[in-house]
C-alpha positions in Angstrom: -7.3 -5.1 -13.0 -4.8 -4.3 -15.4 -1.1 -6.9 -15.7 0.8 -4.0 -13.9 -1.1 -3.2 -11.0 -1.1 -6.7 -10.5 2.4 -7.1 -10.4 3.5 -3.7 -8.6 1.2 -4.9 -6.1 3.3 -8.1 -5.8 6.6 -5.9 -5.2 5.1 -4.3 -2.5 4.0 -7.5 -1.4 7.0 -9.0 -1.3 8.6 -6.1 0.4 6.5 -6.1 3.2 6.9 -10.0 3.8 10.5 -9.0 3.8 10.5 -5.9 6.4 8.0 -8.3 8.1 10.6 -10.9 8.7 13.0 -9.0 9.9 11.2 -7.5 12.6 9.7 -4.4 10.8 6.4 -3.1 9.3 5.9 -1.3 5.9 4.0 1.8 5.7 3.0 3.4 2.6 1.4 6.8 3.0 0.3 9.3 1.0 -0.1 12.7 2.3 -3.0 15.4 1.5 -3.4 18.8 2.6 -6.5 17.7 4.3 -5.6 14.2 5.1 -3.2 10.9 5.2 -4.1 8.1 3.4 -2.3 4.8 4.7 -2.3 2.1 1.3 -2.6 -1.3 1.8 -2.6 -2.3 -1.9 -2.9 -0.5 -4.9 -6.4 -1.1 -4.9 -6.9 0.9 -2.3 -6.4 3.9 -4.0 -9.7 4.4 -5.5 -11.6 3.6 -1.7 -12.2 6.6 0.4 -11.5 6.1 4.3 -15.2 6.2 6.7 -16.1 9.8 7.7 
């Protein structure tokens, strides 16, 4: 995994631990004509959701 993924990862990371704390939950979703896909990490990109 390439140095920037890595740390872009972290940022988002580090948000979440921050919306977590106060209370909140991070969503990042990115939206299809045919579907939503909710990402966890960047590495989920590349996975496909379970027909």
């Amino acid at each position: 995994m390439a140095k920037l993924e890595k740390r872009a990862d972290m940022y988002v990371s580090t948000l979440r631990r921050f919306i977590k704390a106060m209370g909140g939950e991070l969503e990042i979703v990115a939206r299809f004509p045919d579907r939503d896909v909710r990402i966890r990490t960047f590495r989920d990109l590349g996975k496909r959701p379970p027909a």
